[in-house]
C-alpha positions as CSV (number, residue, x, y, z in Angstrom):
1,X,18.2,-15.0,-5.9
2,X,15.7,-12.2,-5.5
3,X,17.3,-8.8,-5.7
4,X,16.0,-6.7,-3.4
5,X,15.8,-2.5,-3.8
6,X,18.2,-0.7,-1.2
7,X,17.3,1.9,1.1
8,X,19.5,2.1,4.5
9,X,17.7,3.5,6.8
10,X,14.6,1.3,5.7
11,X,12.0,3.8,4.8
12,X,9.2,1.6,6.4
13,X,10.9,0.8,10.0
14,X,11.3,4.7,9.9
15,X,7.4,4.8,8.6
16,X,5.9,4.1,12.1
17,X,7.3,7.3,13.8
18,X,6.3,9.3,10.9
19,X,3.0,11.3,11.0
20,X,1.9,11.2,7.4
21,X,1.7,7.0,7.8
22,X,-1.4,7.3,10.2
23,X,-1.6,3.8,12.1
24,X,-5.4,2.7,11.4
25,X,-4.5,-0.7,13.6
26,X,-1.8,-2.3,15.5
27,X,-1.1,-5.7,16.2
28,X,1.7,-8.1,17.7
29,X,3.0,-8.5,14.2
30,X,1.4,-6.3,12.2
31,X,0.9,-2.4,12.1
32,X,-2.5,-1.6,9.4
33,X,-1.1,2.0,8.1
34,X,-3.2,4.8,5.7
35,X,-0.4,5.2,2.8
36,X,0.9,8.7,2.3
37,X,0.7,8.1,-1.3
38,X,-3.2,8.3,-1.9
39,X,-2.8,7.0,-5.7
40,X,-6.7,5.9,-4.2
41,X,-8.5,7.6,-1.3
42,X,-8.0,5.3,1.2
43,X,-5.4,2.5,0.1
44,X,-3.5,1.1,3.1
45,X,-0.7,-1.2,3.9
46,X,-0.6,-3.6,6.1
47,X,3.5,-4.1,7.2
48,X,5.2,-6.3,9.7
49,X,6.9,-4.6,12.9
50,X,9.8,-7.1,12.3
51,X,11.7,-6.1,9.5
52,X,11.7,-8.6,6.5
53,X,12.0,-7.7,3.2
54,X,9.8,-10.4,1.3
55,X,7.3,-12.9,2.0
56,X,9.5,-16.0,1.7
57,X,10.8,-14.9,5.3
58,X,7.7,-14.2,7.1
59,X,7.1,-16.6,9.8
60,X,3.6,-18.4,9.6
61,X,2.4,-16.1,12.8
62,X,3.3,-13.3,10.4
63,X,1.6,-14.6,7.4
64,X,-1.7,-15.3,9.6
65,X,-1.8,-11.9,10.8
66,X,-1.1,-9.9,7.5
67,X,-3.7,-11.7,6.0
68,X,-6.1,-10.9,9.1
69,X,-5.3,-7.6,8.9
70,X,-5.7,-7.2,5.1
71,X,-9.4,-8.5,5.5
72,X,-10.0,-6.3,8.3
73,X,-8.9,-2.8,6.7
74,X,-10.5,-4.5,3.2
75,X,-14.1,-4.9,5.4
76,X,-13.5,-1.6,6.9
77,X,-12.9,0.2,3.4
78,X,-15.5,-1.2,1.6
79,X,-18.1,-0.2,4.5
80,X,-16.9,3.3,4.3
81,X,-16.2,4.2,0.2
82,X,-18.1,1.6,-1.5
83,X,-16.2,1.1,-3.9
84,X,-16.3,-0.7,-7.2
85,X,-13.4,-3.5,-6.1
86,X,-10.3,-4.2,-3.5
87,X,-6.8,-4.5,-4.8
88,X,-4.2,-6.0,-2.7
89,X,-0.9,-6.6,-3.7
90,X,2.3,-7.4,-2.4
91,X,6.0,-7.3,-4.3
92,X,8.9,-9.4,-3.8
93,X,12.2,-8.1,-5.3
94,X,12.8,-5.4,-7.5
95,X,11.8,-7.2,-10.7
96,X,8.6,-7.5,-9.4
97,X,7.6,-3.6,-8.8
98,X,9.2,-3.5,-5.1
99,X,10.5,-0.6,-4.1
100,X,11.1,-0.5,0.1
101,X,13.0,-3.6,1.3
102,X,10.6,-4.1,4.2
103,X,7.3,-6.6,3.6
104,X,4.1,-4.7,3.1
105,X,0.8,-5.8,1.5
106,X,-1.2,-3.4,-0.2
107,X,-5.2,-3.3,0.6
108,X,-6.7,-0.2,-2.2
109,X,-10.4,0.5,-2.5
110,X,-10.7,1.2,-6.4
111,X,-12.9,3.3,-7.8
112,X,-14.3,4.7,-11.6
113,X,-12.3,7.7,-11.7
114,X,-8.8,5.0,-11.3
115,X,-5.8,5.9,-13.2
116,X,-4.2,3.1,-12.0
117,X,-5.3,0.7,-15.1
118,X,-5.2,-3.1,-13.9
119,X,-2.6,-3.2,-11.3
120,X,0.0,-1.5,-8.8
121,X,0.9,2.2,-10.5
122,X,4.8,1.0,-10.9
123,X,3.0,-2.0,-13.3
124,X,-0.3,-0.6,-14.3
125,X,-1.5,-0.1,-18.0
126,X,-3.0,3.6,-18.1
127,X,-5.8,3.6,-20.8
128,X,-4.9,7.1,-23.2
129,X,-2.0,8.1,-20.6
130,X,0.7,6.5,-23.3
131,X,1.4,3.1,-22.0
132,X,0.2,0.3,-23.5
133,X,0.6,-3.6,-21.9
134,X,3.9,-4.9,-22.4
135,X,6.3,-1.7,-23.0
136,X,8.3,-1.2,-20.1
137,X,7.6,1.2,-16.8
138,X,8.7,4.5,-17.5
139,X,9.4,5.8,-14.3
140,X,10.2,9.7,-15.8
141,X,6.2,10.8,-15.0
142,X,6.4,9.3,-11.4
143,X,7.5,12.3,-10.1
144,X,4.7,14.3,-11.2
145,X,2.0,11.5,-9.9
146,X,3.4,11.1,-6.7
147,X,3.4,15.1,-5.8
148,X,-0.7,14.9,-7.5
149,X,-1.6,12.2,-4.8
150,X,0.4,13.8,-1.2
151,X,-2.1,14.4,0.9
152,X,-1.9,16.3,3.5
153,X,-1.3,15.6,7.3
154,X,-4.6,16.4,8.5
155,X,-6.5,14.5,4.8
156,X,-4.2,11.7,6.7
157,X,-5.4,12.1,9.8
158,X,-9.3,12.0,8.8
159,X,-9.4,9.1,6.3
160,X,-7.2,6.7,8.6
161,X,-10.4,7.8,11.4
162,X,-12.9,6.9,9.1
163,X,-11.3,3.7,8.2
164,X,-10.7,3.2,11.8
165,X,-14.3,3.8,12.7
166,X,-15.4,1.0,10.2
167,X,-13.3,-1.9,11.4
168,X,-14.9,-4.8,11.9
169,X,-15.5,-5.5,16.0
């Protein structure tokens, strides 16, 4: 059995009347969000309106439409930053790096001046930061790196617009 992280209320149904989670594009069963947490300039989620916590529960319509939306916002990013790859990811239970008990697939334009290392920042090896592949997440520095990439309301507000003005028609 998965074990899934706990968060009542679910922070990502609350997400969607929050204005640091700028909607970039809606759907019927998707919502493409700019993340509040710029780890990169730019990264995004795509999450379901119907609250689900993994992908084994998605419905195929879902499944379609995530994916559809990931290419979308992943067209759309690399049009407007250029950057040097896209990272998507998506984590199912808390063994596996999730942390909000709602789907939501990751779409992050990555660029040279990364401190993410190879992966998601919760499983990333950081080259000279102190962790090397294989030792264990220390989560006691997360603090500190998730204050360092808050952006603001109106940073928000103008990157989810640019990514928005480079959607694909």
């Amino acid at each position: 059995m998965i074990e899934l992280p706990v968060r009542d209320p679910c922070d990502l149904c609350l997400a969607i009347r929050d204005e640091r989670w700028k909607i970039i594009e809606s759907g019927e069963h998707t919502l493409t969000v700019i993340n509040p947490s710029q780890f990169e300039t730019g990264q995004c989620c795509v999450i379901t309106r119907r609250h689900v916590a993994t992908l084994l529960e998605l419905s195929d319509s879902e499944c379609a439409a995530v994916m559809l939306s990931a290419r979308r916002v992943a067209d759309a990013l690399v049009t407007a930053y250029r950057p040097l790859g896209i990272l998507t990811f998506q984590n199912n239970g808390v063994y596996s790096g999730q942390e909000t008990p709602h789907f939501h697939f990751h779409v992050v334009p990555r660029q040279q001046e990364s401190d993410w290392g190879i992966g998601p920042p919760q499983l990333a090896t950081f080259d000279g930061a102190g962790r090397a592949r294989g030792i264990t997440h220390d989560r006691s520095g997360d603090a500190r790196r998730r204050e360092r990439v808050q952006a603001s309301v109106e940073r928000l507000t103008e990157v989810a617009g640019l990514i928005r003005s480079h959607l694909p028609a």
